[in-house]
C-alpha positions, 0 to 999 in steps of 0.5 A: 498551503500553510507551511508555517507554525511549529509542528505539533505532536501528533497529526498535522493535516492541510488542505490542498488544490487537488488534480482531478481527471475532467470527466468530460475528457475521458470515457468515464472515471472507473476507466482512468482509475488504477490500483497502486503502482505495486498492486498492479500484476505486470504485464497483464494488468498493466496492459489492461489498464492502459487499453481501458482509457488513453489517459489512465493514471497508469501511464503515470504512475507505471510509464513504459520505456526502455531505461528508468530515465525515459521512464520518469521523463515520459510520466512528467510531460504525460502529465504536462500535456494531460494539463495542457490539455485540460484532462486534468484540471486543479480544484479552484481552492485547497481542501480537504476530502472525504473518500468513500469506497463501498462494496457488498462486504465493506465501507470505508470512509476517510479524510484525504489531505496533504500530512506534515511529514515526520521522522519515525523517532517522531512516534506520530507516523509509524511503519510497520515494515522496512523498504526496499531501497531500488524501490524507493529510488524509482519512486523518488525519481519518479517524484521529482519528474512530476513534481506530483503526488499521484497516490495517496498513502493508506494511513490508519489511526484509531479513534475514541468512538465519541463521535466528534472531530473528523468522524462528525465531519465525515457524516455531515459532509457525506449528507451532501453532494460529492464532487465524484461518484463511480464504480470501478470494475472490482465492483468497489463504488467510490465517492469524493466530496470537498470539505470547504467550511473552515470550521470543519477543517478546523475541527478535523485538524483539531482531532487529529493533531491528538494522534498517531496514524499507523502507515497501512500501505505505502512504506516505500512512498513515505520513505520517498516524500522523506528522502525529497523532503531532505533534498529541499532546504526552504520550507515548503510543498515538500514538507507534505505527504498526500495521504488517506486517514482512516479511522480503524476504530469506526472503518476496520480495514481488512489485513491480507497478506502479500505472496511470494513468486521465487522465480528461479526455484522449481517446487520440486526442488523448494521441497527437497530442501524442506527434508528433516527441516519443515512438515510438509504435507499435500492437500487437494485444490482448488485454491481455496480449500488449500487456502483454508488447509493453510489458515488452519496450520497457521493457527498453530504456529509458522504455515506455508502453502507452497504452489507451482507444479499443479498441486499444492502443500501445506510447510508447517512446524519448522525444526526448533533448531534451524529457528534457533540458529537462522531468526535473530534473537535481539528483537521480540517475541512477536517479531521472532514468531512472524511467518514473514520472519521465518519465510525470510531468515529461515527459508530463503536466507538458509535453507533455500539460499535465495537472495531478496532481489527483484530478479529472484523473488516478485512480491504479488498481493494475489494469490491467484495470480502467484500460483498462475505465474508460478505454474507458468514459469516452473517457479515456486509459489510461496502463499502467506497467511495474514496477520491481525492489524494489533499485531501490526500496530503493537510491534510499530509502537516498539517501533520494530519493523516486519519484514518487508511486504509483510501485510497488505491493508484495505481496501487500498484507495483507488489512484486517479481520483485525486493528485496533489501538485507540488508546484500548485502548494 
């Protein structure tokens, strides 16, 4: 990798030699692929994706043990061994990739390649949401066990819809023969292609060095290449992120919202609290309707769905008082009316005096899979409605973050497809 010349102004992609799984040493692509690490519902899906193949990426980016040190120590000689053992192999030269991922309703299509980092004063890569710091530990620990990338970011920019730059190279490179093609069991098809002419990866660096990309899923992996850029003093791999780089503006993503699990409060004591501060109302299942009942109150302001006990209510029309006294009043407009902003200051900061930690509250992409957990351990369900992806974008540009897990982009890329090395760069 070139690790020299000053930075530009906006995006500055690399190629890199990717790990890729050898598809003759596993029972097949789609059985080695998993979500992101914190997509995946443990312990279910963890179980799941570790029986599905010996060697699926799950076992790197989720090791199993008993203290986070065996953890991360188990992941880096996985890793070795899967090396050794030809079940991962390099690419012969460094590239960048065109990603694909289809189903009935979607198509997304992107470039994947290794990103100069940037601090967030920066204004080139922008965040939308703020990190967890447990979080960003265990990743960074993680990191430096591998010395790998194992998943990309999901990073978004928006084009100018003339159609050159890297929106040309990705129709003319998706012509040819990709380097992989599977169909995981969610039903998405993926498809991997290596753009090795130098004159398209030149022209792919030339039009992104004109943007900015907004970080659509990832915070807490960014924030760690950041802190493992900080610990290396020489230049080099660890000045770049593996990410994914979507065109928005051609490829719309979809913006779902992330659900709430608060292990500790039974729902009957949740709505007991609500008493004279929230609209609370009852509405008849299945989830679906009750999702539907939720997306109609949220379209009148701040809306809740709350689960757990068999049935489900809708918390609407919060007291102007309780926001005036619990939502901070230095930030803007957008920022102060955010579901998320409300659920976290006024709702679990005061009225229901929950504290944000991993012991108290489980942050779960599915909601489906919320309420399951919540009717299983008498706990309540807090369903989100999502955001639109402007709001999102306009608030970065403020460079004003959400709350954390405020928004879940996708569809995210699958993990296993292709790693990056950072004693290979």
């Amino acid at each position: 990798m070139n690790t020299s010349g000053p930075a530009g102004q906006g995006l500055r992609l690399v190629p890199f030699r990717g790990l890729r799984y050898v598809p003759e040493r596993v029972g097949s692509l789609a059985a080695v692929t998993s979500p992101p690490y914190d997509v995946v519902v443990r312990p279910d899906g963890l179980h799941h994706l570790e029986s599905a193949d010996p060697h699926n990426i799950v076992r790197l980016i989720l090791p199993q043990a008993d203290t986070p040190a065996a953890r991360h120590a188990q992941a880096a000689e996985t890793l070795k061994r899967w090396l050794a053992d030809g079940v991962l192999a390099p690419d012969p030269e460094p590239v960048l990739y065109v990603y694909e991922q289809r189903n009935d309703e979607i198509l997304q299509r992107g470039v994947v390649g290794a990103l100069a980092l940037s601090a967030p004063a920066d204004g080139i890569v922008l965040p939308h949401e703020e990190v967890m710091a447990h979080v960003v530990e265990d990743r960074a620990a993680l990191m430096r066990a591998t010395a790998a990338h194992l998943e990309p970011l999901l990073l978004t920019y928006r084009d100018n819809g003339d159609g050159v730059g890297a929106t040309a190279v990705i129709d003319r490179t998706i012509t040819q023969t990709p380097l992989l093609a599977t169909t995981t069991e969610d039903g998405y098809r993926h498809r991997l292609w290596a753009v090795t002419d130098p004159a398209d990866r030149a022209e792919i660096e030339t039009d992104l060095a004109h943007h900015q990309a907004l970080i659509a899923d990832g915070h807490h992996r960014w924030a760690t290449y950041l802190r493992l850029q900080q610990e290396h003093t020489t230049p080099g791999p660890w000045d770049f992120g593996l990410v994914l780089l979507v065109d928005t503006a051609r490829y719309p993503l979809r913006v779902r919202a992330i659900h709430r699990l608060l292990h500790r409060l039974p729902v009957a004591d949740a709505l007991d609290a609500l008493d004279g501060v929230f609209r609370v109302r009852d509405i008849d299942g299945p989830l679906p309707r009750a999702l539907d009942e939720l997306a109609e109150a949220a379209a009148e302001g701040n809306a809740f769905l709350l689960a757990g006990d068999g049935g489900f209510h809708v918390v609407d029309r919060p007291d102007a008082d309780l926001l005036a006294r619990t939502i901070p009043a230095d930030r803007p407009a957008a920022w102060q009316t955010l579901d998320a902003t409300v659920l976290h200051a006024a709702l679990l900061d005061h009225v229901w005096q929950i504290p944000d930690a991993p012991e108290h509250i489980a942050y779960i992409h599915d909601a489906a899979a919320t309420v399951e957990q919540a009717e299983l351990h008498n706990a309540t369900a807090v369903l989100m409605h999502p955001v639109h992806e402007e709001a999102v974008r306009d608030l970065a540009r403020q460079g004003v973050t959400m709350p954390r897990k405020s928004t879940s982009f996708g569809p995210k890329p699958a993990t296993g497809l292709v790693l990056r090395s950072l004693t290979l760069d």
